[in-house]
C-alpha positions as CSV (number, residue, x, y, z in Angstrom):
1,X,273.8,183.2,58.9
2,X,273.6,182.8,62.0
3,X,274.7,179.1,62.4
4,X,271.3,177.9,63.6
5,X,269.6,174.9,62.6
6,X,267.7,174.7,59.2
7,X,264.4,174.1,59.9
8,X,262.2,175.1,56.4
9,X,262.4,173.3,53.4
10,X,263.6,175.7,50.6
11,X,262.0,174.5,47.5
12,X,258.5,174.0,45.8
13,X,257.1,170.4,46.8
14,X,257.5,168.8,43.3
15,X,261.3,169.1,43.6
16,X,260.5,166.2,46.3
17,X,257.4,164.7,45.2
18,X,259.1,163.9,41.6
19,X,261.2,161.1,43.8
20,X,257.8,158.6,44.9
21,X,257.6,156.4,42.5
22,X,260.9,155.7,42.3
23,X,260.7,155.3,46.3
24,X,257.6,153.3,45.8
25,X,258.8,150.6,43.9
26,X,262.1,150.1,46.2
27,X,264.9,152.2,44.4
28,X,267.2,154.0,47.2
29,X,269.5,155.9,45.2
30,X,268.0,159.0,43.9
31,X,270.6,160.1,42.1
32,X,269.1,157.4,39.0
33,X,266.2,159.8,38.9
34,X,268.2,162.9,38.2
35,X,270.6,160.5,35.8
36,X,266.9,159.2,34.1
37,X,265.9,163.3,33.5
38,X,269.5,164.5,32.7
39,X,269.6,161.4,29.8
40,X,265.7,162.9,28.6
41,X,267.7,166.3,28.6
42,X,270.2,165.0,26.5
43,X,267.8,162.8,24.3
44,X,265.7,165.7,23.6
45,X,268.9,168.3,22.4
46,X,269.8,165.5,20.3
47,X,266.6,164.6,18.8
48,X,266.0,168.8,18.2
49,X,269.5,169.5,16.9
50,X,269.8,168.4,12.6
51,X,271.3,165.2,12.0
52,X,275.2,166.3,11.3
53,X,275.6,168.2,13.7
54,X,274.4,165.9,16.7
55,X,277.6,165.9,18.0
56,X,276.8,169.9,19.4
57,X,274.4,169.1,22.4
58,X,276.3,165.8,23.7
59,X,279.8,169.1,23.8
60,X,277.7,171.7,25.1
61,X,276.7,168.8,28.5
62,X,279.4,167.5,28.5
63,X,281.9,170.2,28.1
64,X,281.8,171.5,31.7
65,X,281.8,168.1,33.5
66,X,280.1,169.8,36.8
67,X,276.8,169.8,34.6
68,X,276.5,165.8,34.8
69,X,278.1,165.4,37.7
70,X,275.7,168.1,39.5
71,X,272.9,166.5,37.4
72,X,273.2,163.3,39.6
73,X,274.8,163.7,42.9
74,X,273.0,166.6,44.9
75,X,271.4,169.3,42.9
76,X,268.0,168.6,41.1
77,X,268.3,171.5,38.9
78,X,268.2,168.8,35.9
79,X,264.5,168.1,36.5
80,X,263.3,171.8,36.2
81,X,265.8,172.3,33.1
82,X,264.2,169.0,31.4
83,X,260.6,170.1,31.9
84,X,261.6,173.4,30.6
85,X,263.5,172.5,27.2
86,X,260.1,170.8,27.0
87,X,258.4,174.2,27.5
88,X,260.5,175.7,24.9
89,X,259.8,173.1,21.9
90,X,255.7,173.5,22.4
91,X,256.2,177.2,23.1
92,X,254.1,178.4,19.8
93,X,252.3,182.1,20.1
94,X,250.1,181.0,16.8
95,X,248.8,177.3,18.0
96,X,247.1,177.0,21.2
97,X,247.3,173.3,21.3
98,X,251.2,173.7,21.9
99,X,250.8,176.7,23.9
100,X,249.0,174.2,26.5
101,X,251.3,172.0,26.3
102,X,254.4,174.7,27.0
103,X,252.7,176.2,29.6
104,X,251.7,173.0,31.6
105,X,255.7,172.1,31.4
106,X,256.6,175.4,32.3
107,X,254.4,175.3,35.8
108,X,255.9,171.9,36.4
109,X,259.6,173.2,35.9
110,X,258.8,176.3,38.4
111,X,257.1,173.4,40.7
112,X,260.7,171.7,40.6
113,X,262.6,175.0,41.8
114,X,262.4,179.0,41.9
115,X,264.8,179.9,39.0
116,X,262.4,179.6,36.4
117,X,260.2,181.5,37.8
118,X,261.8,184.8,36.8
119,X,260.9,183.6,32.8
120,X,256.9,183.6,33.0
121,X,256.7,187.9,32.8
122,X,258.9,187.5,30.1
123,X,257.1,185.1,28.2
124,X,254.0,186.6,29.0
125,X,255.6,189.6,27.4
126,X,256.0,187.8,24.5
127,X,252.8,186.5,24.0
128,X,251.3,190.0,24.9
129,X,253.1,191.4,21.8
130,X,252.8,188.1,19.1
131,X,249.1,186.8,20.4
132,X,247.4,189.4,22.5
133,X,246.6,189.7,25.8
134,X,244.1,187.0,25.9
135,X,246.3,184.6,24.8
136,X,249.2,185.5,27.2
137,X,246.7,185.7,30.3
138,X,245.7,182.4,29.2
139,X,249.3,181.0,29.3
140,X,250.0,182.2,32.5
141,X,247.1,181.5,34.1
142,X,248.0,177.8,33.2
143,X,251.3,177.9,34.2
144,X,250.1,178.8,37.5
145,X,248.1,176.4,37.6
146,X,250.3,173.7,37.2
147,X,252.8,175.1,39.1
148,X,250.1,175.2,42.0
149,X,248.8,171.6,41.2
150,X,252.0,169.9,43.5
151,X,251.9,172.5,45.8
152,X,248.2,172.4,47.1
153,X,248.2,170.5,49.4
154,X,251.0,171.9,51.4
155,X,249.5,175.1,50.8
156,X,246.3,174.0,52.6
157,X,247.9,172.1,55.2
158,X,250.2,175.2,56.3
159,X,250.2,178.1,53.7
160,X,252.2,180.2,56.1
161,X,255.3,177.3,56.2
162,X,254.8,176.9,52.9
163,X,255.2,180.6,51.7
164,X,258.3,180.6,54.3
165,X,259.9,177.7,52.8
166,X,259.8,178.3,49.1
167,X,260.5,182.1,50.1
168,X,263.6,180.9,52.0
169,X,266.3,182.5,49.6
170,X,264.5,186.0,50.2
171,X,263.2,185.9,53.5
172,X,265.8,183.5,55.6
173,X,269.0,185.1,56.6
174,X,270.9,183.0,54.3
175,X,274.8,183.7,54.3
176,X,275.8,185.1,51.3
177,X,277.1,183.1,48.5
178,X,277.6,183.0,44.6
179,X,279.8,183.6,41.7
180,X,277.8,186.8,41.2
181,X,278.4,190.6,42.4
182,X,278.3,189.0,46.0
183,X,281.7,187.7,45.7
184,X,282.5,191.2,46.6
185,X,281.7,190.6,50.0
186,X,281.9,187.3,50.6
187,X,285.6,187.6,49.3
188,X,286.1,191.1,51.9
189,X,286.6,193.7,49.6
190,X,283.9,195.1,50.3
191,X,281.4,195.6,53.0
192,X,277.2,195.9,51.1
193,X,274.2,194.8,53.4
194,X,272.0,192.8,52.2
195,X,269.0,195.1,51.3
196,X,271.7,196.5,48.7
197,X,271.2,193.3,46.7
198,X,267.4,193.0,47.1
199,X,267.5,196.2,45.5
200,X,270.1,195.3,42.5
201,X,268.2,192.3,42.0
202,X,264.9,194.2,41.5
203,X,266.3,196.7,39.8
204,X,268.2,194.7,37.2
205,X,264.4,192.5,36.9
206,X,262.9,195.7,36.0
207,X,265.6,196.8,33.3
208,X,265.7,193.8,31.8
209,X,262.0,193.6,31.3
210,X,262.1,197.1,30.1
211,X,264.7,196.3,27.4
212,X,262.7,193.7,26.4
213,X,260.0,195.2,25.8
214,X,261.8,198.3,23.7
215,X,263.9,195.8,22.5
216,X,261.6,192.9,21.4
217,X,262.3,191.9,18.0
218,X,266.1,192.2,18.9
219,X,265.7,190.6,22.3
220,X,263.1,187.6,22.1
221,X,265.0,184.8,22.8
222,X,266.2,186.8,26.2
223,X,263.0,185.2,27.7
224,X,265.0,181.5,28.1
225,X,268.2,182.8,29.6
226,X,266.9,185.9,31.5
227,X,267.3,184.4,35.2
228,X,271.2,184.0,35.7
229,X,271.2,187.7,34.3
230,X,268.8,188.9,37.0
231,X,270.5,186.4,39.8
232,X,273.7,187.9,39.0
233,X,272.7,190.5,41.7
234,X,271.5,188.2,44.1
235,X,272.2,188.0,47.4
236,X,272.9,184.4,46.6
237,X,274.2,183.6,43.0
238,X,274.8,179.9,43.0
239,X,277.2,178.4,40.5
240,X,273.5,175.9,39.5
241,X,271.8,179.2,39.0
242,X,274.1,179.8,36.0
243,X,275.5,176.4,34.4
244,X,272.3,174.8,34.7
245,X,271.4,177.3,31.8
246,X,274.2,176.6,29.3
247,X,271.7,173.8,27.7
248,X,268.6,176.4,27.6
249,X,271.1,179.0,25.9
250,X,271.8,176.2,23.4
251,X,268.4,175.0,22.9
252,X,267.4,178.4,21.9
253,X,270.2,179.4,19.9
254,X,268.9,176.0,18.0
255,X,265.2,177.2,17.6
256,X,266.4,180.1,16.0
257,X,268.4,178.8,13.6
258,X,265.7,176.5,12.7
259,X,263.4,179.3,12.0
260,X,261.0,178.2,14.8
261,X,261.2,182.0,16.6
């Protein structure tokens, strides 16, 4: 905000570390890596979706052209959203083979970036109600895990950089930015400090978790999608933080019409 130099890096190490191999074996443009995940994306939807209706998933990632284009030229988003519709298709409260499997995607996904972070207390919520709290400990407790598995050694080397970095949308003073209820004053209309939104943002986290549990029959699916709700009060509410989410929506709109929630 200030106009000083950036000097932490602002995401979870896998959102680098995902690059190596392809650095390793010579390639210099990145942006094949997050073409290689956004064509697994794609793959996957169409693979899941029923055979006449295949069309669906190549309209909903295609429809808004930013979602390709973002997906390979500067925003890795595509990575965390790949390893998450991954998540999603082993996510199974009665088989803990596939639960393994969904949580161990789901740690990766939060390893790529933060915004799926904000889905583990709901599926844990989830899990709590359909399997028990063994089962849901279990799951997140494996998440974590894998989510931790990238980040160790950064952790050891300099936990306090670390914690700084990946905390940098919370603690940095970042300027504020978004399509969300910030517009408001980045636009001038209005003048709200930042605590304002820390406090929206929690707020809204602690609604929405309510209502889902009150709600949970009605409500289940809300687990997927709930991030770009809860970012919408964000002191930053980048345009990735909602787009990026159009082919989660769809992917679970899918499972449920296949019976598999």
């Amino acid at each position: 905000m200030e106009g000083g130099l950036v000097s932490t890096y602002s995401y979870p190490a896998l959102s680098f570390l995902v690059y190596v191999p392809a650095v390793a074996v010579g390639v210099t443009d990145l942006s094949l890596v997050m073409a290689l995940f956004f064509v697994l994306a794609v793959a996957l939807l169409i693979y899941e979706t029923p055979k006449e209706y295949r069309v669906l998933p190549v309209l909903v990632l295609f429809l808004d052209p930013s979602l390709p284009v973002l997906s390979c030229a500067g925003s890795h988003d595509i990575i965390w959203v790949f390893l998450l519709l991954v998540s999603m298709k082993f996510f199974n409260p009665s088989s803990r083979r596939e639960l393994k499997v969904s949580a161990a995607t789901l740690g990766l996904s939060m390893a790529v970036k933060q915004t799926p972070w904000l889905i583990l207390p709901f599926l844990a919520l989830w899990l709590y109600r359909e399997a028990g709290a063994r089962k849901a400990l279990s799951y997140v407790a494996l998440a974590l895990t894998f989510f931790l598995i990238p980040n160790a050694a950064f952790i050891l080397w300099s936990p306090l950089d670390w914690v700084k970095g990946v905390l940098t949308p919370l603690a940095q003073p970042l300027i504020p930015l978004g399509l969300g209820l910030v517009v408001l004053v980045y636009e001038g209309y209005v003048f709200l400090p930042r605590l304002f939104f820390a406090i929206a943002t929690l707020a809204a986290a602690a609604a929405l978790l309510t209502l889902y549990w009150l709600n949970f029959d009605r409500l289940k699916l809300l687990a997927w999608v709930a991030p770009p709700l809860v970012l919408f009060f964000a002191w930053r509410s980048l345009y990735s933080y909602f787009v990026f989410f159009v082919p989660i929506a769809y992917y679970a709109a899918l499972l449920k019409v296949r019976g598999r929630v």
